[in-house]
Backbone and ligand atoms as CSV (ligand in chain L), in Angstrom:
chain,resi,resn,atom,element,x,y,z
A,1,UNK,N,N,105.809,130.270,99.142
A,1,UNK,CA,C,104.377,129.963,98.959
A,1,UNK,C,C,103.677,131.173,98.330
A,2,UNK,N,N,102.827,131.299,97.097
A,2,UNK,CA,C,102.063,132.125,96.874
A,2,UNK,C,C,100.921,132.665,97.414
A,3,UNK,N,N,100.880,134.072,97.803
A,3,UNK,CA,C,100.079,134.130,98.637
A,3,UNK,C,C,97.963,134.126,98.634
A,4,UNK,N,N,98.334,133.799,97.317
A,4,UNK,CA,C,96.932,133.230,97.240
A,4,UNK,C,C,96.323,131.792,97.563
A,5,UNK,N,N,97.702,131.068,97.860
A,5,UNK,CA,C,97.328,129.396,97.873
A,5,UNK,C,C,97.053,129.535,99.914
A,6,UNK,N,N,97.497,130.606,100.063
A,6,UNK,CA,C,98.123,130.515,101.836
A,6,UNK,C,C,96.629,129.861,102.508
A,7,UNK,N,N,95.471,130.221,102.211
A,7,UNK,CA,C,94.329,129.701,102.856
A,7,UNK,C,C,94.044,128.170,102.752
A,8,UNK,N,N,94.987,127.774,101.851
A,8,UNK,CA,C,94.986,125.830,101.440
A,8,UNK,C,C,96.169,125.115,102.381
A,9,UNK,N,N,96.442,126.039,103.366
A,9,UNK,CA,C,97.765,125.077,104.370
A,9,UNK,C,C,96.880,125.361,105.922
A,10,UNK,N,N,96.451,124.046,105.832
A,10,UNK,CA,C,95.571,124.131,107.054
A,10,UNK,C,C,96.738,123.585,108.430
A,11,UNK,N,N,96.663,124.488,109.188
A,11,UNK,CA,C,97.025,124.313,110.350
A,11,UNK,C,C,96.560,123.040,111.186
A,12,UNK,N,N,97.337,122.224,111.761
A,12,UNK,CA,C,96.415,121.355,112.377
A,12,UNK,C,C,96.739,120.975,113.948
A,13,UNK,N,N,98.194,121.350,114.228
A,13,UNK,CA,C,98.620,121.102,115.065
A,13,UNK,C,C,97.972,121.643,116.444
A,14,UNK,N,N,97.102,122.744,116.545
A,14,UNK,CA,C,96.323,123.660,117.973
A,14,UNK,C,C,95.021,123.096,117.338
A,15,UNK,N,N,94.475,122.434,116.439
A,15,UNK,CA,C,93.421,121.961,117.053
A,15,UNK,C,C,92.838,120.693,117.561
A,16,UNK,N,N,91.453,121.281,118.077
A,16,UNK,CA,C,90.899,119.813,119.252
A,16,UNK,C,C,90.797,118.606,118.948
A,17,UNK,N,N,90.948,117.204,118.913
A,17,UNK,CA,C,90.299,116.034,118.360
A,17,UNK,C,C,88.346,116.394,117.891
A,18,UNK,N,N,88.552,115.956,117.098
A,18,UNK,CA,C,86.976,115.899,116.141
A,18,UNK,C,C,87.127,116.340,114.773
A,19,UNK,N,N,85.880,116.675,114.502
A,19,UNK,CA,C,85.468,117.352,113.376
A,19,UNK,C,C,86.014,119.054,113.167
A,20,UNK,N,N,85.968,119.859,112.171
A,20,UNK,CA,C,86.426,121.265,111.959
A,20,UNK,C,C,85.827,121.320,110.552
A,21,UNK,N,N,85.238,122.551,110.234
A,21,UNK,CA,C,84.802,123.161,109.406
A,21,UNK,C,C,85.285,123.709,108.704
A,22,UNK,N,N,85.643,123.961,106.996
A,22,UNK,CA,C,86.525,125.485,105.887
A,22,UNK,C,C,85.560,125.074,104.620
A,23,UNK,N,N,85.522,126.017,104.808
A,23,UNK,CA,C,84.813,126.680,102.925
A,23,UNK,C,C,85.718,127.318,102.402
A,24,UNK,N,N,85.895,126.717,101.169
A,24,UNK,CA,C,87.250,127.813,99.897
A,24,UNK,C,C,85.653,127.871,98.782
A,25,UNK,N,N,86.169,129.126,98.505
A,25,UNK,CA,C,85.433,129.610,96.890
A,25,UNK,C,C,86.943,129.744,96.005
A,26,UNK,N,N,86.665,128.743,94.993
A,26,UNK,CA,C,88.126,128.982,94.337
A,26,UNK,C,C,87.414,129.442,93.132
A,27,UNK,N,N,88.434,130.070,92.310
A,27,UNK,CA,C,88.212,130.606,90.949
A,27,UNK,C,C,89.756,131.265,90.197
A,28,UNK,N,N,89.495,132.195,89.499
A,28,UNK,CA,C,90.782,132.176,88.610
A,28,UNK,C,C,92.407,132.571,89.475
A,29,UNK,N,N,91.747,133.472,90.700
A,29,UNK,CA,C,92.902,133.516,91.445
A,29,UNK,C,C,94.060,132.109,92.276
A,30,UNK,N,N,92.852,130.906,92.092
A,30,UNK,CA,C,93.159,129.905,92.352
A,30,UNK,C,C,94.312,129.193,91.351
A,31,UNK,N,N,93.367,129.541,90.505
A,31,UNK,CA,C,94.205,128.493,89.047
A,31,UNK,C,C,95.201,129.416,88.474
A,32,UNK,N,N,95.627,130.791,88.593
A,32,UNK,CA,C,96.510,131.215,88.167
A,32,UNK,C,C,97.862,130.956,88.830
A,33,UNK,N,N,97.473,130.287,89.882
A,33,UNK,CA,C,98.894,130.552,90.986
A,33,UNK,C,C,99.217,128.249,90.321
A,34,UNK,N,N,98.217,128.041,89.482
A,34,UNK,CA,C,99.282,126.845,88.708
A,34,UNK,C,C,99.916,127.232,87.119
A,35,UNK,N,N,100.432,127.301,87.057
A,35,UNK,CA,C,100.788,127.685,85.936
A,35,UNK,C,C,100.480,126.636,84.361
A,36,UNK,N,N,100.690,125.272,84.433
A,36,UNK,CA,C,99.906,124.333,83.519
A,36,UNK,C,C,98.740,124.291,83.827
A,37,UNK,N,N,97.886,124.984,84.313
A,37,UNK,CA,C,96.525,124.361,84.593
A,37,UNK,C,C,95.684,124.886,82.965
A,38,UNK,N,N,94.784,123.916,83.264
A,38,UNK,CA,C,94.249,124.171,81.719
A,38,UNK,C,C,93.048,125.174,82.054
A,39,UNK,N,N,92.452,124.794,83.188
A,39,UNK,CA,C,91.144,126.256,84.146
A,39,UNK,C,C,91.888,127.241,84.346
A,40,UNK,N,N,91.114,128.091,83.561
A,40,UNK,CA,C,91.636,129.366,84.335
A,40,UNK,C,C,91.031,130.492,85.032
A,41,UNK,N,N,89.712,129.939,84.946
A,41,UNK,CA,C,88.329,130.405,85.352
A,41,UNK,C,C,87.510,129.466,86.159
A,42,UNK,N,N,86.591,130.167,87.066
A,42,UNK,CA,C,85.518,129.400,87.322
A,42,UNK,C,C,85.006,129.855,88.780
A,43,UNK,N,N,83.945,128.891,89.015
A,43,UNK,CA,C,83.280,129.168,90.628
A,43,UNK,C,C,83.179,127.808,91.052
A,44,UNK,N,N,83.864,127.646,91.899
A,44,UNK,CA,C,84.082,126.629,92.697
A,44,UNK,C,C,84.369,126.550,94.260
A,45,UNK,N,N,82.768,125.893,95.225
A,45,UNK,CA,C,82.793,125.788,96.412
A,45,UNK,C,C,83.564,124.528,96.759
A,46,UNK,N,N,83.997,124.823,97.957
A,46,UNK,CA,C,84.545,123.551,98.113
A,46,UNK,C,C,83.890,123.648,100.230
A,47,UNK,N,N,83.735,122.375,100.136
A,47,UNK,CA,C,82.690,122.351,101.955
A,47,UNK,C,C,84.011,121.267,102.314
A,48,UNK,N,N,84.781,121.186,103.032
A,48,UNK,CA,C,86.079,120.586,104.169
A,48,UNK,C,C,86.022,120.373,105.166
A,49,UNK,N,N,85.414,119.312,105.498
A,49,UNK,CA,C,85.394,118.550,106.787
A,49,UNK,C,C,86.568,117.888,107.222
A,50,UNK,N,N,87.555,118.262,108.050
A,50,UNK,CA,C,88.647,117.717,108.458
A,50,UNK,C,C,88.244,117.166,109.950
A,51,UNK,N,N,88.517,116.322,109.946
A,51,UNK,CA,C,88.441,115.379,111.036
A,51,UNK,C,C,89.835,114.780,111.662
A,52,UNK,N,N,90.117,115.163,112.780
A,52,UNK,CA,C,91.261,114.997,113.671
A,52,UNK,C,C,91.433,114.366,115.043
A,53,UNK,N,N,91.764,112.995,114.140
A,53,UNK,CA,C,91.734,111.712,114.967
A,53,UNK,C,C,93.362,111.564,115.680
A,54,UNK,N,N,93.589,110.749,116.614
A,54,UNK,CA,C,94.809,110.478,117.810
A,54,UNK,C,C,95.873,110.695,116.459
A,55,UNK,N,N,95.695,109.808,115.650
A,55,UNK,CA,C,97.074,109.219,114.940
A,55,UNK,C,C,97.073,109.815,113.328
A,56,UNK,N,N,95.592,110.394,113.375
A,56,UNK,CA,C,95.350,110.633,111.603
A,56,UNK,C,C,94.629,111.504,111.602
A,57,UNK,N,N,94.663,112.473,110.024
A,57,UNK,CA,C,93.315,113.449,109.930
A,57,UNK,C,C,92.703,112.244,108.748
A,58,UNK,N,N,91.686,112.627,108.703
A,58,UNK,CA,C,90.577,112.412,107.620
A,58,UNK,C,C,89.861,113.471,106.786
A,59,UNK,N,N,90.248,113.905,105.547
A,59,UNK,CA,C,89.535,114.617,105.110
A,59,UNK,C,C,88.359,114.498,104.162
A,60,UNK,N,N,87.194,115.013,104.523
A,60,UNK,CA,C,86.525,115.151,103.278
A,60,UNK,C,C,85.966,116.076,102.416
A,61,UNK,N,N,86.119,116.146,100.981
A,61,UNK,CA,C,85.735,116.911,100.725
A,61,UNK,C,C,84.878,116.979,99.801
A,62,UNK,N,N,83.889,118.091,99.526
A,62,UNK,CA,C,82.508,117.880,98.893
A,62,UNK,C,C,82.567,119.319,97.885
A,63,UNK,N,N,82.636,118.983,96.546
A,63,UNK,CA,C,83.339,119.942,95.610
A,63,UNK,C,C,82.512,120.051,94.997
A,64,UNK,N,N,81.768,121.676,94.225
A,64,UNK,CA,C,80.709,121.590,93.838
A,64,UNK,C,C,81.049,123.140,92.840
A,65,UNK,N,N,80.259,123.402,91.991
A,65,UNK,CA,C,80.243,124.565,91.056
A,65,UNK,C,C,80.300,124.264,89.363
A,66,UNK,N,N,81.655,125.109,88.711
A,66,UNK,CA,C,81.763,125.313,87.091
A,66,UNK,C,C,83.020,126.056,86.908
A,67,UNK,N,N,83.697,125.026,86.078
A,67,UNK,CA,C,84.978,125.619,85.275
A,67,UNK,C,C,84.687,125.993,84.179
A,68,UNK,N,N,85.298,127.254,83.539
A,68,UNK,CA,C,85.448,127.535,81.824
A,68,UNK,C,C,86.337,126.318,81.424
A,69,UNK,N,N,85.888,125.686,80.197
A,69,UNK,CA,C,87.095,124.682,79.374
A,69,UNK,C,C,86.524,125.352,77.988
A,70,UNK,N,N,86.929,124.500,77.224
A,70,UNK,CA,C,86.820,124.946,75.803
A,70,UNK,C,C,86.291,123.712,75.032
A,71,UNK,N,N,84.572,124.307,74.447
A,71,UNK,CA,C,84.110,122.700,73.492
A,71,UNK,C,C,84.871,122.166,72.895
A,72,UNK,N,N,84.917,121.100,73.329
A,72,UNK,CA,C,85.524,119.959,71.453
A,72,UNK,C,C,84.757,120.188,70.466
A,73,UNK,N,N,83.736,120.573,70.292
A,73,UNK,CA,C,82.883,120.744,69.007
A,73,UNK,C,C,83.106,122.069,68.581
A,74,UNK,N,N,82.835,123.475,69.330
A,74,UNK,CA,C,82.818,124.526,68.705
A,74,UNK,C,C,84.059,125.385,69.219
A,75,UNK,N,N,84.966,124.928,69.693
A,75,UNK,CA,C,86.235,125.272,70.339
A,75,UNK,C,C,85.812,126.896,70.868
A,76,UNK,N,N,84.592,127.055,71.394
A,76,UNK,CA,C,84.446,128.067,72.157
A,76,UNK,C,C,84.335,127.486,73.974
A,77,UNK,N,N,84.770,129.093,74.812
A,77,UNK,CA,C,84.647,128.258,76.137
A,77,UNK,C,C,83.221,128.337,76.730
A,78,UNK,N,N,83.367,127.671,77.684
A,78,UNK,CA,C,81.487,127.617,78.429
A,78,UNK,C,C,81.635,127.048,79.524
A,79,UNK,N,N,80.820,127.073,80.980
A,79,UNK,CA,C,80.842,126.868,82.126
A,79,UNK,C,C,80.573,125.163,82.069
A,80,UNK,N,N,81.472,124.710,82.591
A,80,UNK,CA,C,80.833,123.060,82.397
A,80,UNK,C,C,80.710,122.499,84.093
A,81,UNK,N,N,79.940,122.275,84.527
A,81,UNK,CA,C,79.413,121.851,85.936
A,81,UNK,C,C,80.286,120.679,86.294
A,82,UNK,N,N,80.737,120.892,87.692
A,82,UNK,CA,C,81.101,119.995,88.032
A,82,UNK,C,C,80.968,119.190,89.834
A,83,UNK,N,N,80.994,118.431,90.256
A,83,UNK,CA,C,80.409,117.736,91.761
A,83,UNK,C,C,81.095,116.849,91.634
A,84,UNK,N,N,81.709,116.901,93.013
A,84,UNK,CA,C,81.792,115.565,93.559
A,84,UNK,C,C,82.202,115.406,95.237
A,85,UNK,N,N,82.587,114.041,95.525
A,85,UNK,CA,C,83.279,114.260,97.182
A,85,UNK,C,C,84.480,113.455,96.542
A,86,UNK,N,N,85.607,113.761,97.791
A,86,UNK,CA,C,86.647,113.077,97.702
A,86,UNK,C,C,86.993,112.854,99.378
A,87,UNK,N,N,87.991,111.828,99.663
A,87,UNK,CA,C,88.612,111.414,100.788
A,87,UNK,C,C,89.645,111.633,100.781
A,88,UNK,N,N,90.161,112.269,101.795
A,88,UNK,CA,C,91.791,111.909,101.835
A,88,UNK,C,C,92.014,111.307,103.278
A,89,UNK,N,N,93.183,110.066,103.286
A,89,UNK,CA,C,93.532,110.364,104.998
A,89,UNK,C,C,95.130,110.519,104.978
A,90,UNK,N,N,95.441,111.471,106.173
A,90,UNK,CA,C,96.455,111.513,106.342
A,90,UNK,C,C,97.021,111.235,107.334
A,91,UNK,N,N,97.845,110.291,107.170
A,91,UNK,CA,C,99.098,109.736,108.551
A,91,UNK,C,C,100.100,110.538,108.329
A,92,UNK,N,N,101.103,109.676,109.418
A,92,UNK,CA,C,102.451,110.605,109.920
A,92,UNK,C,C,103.174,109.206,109.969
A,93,UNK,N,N,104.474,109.708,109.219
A,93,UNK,CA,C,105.926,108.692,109.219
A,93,UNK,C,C,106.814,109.211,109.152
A,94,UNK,N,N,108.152,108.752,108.709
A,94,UNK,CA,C,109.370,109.201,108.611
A,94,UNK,C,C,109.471,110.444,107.408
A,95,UNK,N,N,108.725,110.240,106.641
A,95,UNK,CA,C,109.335,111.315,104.997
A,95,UNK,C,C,107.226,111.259,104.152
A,96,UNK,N,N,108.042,112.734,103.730
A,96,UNK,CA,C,106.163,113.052,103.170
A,96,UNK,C,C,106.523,111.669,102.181
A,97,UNK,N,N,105.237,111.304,101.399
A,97,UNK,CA,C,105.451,110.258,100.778
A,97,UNK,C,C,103.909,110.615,100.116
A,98,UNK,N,N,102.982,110.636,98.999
A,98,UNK,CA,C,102.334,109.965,98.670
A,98,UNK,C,C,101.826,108.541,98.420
A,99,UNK,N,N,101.315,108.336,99.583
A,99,UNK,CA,C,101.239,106.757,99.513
A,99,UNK,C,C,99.933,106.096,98.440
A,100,UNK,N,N,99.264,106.333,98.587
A,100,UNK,CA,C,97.926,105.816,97.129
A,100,UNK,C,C,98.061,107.793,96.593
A,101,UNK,N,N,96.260,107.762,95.814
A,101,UNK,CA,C,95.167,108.547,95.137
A,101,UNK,C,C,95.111,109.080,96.758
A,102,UNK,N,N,94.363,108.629,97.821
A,102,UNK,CA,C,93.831,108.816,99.070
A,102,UNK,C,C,94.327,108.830,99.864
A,103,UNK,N,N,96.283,108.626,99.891
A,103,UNK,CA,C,96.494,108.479,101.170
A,103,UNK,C,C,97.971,109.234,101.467
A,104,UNK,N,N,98.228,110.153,102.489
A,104,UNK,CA,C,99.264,111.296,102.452
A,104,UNK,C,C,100.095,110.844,103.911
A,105,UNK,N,N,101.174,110.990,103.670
A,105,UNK,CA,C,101.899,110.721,104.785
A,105,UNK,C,C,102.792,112.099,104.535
A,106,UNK,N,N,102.460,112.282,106.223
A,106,UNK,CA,C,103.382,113.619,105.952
A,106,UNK,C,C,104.402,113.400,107.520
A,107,UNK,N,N,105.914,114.054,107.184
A,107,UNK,CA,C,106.868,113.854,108.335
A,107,UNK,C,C,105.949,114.230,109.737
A,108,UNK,N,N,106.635,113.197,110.663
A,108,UNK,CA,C,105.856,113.400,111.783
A,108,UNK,C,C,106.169,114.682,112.351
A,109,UNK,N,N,105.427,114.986,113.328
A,109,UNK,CA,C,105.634,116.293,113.918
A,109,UNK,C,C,104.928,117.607,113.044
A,110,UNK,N,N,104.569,117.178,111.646
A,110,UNK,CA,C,104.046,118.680,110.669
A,110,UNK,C,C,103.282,118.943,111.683
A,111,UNK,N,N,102.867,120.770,110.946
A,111,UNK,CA,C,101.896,121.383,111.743
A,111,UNK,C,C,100.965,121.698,110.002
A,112,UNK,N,N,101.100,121.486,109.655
A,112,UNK,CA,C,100.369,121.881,108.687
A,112,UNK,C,C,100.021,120.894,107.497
A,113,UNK,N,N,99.363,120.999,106.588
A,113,UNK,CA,C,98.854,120.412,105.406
A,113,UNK,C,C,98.687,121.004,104.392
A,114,UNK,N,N,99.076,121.360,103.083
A,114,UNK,CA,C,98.565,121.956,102.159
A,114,UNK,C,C,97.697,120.982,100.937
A,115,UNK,N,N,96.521,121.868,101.249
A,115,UNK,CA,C,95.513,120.911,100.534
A,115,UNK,C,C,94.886,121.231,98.996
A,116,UNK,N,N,96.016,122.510,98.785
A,116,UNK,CA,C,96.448,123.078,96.820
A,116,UNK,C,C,96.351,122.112,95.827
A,117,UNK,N,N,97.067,121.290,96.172
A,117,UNK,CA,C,97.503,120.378,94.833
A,117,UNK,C,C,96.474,119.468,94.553
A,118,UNK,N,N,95.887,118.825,95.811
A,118,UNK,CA,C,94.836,118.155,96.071
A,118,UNK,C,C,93.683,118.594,95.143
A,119,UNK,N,N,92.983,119.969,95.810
A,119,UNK,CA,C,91.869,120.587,95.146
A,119,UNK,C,C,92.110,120.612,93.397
A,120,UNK,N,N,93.079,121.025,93.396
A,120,UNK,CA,C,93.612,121.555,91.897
A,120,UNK,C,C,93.382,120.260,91.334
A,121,UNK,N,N,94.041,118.901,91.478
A,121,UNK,CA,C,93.914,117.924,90.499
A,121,UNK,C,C,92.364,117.147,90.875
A,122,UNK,N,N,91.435,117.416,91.829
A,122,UNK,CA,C,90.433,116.764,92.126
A,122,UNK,C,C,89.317,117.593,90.982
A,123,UNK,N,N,89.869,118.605,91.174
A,123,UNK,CA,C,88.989,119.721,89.957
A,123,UNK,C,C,89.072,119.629,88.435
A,124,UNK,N,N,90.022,119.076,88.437
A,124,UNK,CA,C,91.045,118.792,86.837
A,124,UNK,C,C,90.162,117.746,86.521
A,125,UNK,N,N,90.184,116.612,87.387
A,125,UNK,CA,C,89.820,115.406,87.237
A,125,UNK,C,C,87.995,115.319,87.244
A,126,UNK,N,N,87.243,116.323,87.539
A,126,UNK,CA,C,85.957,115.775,87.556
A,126,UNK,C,C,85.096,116.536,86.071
A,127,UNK,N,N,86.034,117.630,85.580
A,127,UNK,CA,C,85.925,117.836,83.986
A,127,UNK,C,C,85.735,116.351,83.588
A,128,UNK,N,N,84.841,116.208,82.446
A,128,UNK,CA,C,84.416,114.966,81.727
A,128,UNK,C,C,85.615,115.147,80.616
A,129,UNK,N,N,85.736,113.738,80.300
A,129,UNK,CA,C,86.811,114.237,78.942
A,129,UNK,C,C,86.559,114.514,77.378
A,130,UNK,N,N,85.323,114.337,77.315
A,130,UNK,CA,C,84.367,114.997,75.873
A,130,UNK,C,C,83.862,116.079,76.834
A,131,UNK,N,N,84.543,117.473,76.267
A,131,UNK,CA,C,83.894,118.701,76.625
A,131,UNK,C,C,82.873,119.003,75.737
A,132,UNK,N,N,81.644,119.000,76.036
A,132,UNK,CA,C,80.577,119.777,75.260
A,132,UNK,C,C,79.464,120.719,76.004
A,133,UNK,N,N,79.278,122.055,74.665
A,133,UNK,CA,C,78.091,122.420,75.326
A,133,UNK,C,C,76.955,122.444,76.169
A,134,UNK,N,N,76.940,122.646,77.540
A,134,UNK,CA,C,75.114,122.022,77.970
A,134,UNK,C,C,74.176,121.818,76.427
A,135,UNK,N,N,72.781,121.083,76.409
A,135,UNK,CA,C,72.040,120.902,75.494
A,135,UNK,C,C,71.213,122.351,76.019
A,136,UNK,N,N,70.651,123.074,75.085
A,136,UNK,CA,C,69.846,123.663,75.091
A,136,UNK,C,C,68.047,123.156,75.143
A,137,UNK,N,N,67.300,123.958,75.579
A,137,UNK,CA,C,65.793,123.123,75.566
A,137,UNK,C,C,65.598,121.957,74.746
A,138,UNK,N,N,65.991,122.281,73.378
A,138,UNK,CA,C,65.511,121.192,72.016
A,138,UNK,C,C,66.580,119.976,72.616
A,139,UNK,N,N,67.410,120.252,73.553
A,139,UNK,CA,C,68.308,119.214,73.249
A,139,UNK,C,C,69.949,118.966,72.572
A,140,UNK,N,N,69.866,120.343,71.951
A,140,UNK,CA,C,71.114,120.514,70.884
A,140,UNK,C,C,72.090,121.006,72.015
A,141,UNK,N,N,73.227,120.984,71.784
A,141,UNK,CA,C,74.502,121.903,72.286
A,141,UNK,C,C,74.174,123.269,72.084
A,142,UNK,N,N,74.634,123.819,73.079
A,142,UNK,CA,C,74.403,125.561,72.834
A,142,UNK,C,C,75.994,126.165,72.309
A,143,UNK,N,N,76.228,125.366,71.045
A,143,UNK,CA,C,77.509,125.851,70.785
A,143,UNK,C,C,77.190,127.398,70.525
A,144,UNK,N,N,78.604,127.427,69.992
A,144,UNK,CA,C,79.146,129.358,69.381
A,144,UNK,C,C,78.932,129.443,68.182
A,145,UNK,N,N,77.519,129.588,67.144
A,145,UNK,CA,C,77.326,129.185,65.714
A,145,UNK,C,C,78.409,130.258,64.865
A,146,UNK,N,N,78.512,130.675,65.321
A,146,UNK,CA,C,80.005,131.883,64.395
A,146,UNK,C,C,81.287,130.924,64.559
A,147,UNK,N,N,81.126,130.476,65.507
A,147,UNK,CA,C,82.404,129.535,65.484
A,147,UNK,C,C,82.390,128.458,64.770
A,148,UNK,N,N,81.053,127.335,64.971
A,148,UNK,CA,C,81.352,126.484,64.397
A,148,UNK,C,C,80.753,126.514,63.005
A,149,UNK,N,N,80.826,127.552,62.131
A,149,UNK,CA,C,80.574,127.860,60.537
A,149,UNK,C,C,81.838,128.007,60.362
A,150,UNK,N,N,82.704,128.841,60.920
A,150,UNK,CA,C,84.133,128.914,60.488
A,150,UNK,C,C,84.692,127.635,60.833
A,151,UNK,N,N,84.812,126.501,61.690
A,151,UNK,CA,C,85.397,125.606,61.406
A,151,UNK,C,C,85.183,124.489,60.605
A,152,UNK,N,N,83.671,124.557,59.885
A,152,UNK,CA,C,83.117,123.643,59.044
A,152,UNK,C,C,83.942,124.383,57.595
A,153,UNK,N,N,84.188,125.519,57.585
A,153,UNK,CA,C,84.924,126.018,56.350
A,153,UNK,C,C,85.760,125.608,56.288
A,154,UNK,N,N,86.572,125.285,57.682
A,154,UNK,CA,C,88.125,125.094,57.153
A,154,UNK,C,C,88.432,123.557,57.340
A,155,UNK,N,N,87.438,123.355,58.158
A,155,UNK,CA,C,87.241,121.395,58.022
A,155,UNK,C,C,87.808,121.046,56.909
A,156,UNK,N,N,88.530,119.960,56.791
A,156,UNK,CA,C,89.082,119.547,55.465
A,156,UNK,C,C,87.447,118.575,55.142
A,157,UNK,N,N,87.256,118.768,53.364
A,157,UNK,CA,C,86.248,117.514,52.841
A,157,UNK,C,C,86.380,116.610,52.382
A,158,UNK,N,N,85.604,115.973,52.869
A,158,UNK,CA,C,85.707,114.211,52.945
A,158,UNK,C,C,86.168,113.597,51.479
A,159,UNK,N,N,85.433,114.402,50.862
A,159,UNK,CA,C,85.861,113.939,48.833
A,159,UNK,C,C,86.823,114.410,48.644
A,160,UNK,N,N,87.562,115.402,49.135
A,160,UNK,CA,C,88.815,115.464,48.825
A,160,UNK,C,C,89.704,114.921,48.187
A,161,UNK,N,N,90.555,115.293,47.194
A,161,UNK,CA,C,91.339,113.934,46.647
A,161,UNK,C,C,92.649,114.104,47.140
A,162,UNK,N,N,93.618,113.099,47.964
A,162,UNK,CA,C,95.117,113.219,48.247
A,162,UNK,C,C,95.770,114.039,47.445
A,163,UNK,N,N,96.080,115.135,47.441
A,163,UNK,CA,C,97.354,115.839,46.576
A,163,UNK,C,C,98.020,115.098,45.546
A,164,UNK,N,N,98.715,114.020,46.485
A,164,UNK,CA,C,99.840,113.154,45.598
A,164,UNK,C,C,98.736,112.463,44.520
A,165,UNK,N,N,97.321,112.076,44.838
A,165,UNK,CA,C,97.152,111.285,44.014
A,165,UNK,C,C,96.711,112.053,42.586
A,166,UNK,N,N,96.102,113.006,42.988
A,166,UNK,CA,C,96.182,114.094,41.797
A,166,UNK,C,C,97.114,114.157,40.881
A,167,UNK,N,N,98.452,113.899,41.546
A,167,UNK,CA,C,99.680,114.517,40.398
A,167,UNK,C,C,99.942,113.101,39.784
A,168,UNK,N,N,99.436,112.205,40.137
A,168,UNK,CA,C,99.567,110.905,39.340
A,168,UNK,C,C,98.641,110.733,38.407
A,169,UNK,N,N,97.233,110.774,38.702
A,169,UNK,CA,C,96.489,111.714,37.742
A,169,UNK,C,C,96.598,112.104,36.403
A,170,UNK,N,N,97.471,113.684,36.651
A,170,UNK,CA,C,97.957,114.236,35.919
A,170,UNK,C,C,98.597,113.072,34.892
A,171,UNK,N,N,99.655,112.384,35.723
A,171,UNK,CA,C,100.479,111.759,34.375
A,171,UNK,C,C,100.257,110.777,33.876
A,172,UNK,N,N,99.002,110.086,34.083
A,172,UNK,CA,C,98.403,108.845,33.569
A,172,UNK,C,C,97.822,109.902,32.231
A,173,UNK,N,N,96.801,111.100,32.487
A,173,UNK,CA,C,96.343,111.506,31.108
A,173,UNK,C,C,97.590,112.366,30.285
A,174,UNK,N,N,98.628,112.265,30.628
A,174,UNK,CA,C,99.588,113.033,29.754
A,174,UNK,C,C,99.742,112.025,29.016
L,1,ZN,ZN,ZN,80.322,124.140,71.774
């Protein structure tokens, strides 16, 4: 286990039936310990209400802050906001199993939970999939204007003529 993920394996086995309280602040130390992750930055609270019922936990969680991604428009990066809650519940059976999106079965008897992978793809997932700039006052994107002048240069133009059709071109006026 890396020892930065170690605060995401919640113990569960010594505690009381009810409710329990954890706050994670995740950020790049988080996302470095995935290695495909596309974040590699950011501030991200996370509020964890685990609830520990006879036969099941219930988790919820209420995810709130800003990842760096990178615009689709000006392929510069920028804090893009992100919120949400999620549920998980977890039972106990014979073999861990992902059973749905929401639902974890882990061998009976665990004492623990790791709730890494969870956070990591709940965070992945509340990125919008058109990354853009916040709008600035007027409304516009607050792109990177150095950036996006150099990619309007190298933008291919629309009048352009196909290569190939050029050299045909050529041999119609020969
Ligand atoms: Zn931009």
């Amino acid at each position: 286990m890396l020892n930065a993920l170690k605060p995401y394996h919640l113990g569960f086995s010594g505690l009381a039936l009810g409710h329990h309280h954890y706050d994670f602040d995740i950020g790049s130390k988080f996302f470095d310990c995935f290695e495909e992750s596309e974040i590699h930055a950011g501030k991200v609270k996370v509020d964890l209400d685990l609830e520990k019922q006879k036969k099941m936990l219930v988790l919820h969680f209420d995810i709130h802050g800003a990842v760096e991604v990178v615009c689709d428009r000006c392929a510069y990066e920028y804090m893009q906001p992100i919120a949400g809650k999620e549920e998980v519940y977890i039972k106990f059976g014979p073999e861990y199993i992902e059973e749905d999106d929401d639902v974890l079965v882990l061998p009976q008897g665990s004492h623990e939970v790791d709730i890494s992978q969870m956070l990591y793809d709940f965070i992945h997932l509340m990125v919008p999939y058109h990354r853009l700039h916040l709008p600035d006052e007027n409304g516009n994107p607050e792109c990177n204007k150095e950036n996006l002048e150099i990619l309007e240069r190298l933008a291919p133009k629309e009048n352009q003529i196909d290569p190939r059709w050029e050299v045909l071109n050529r041999l119609k006026t020969d």
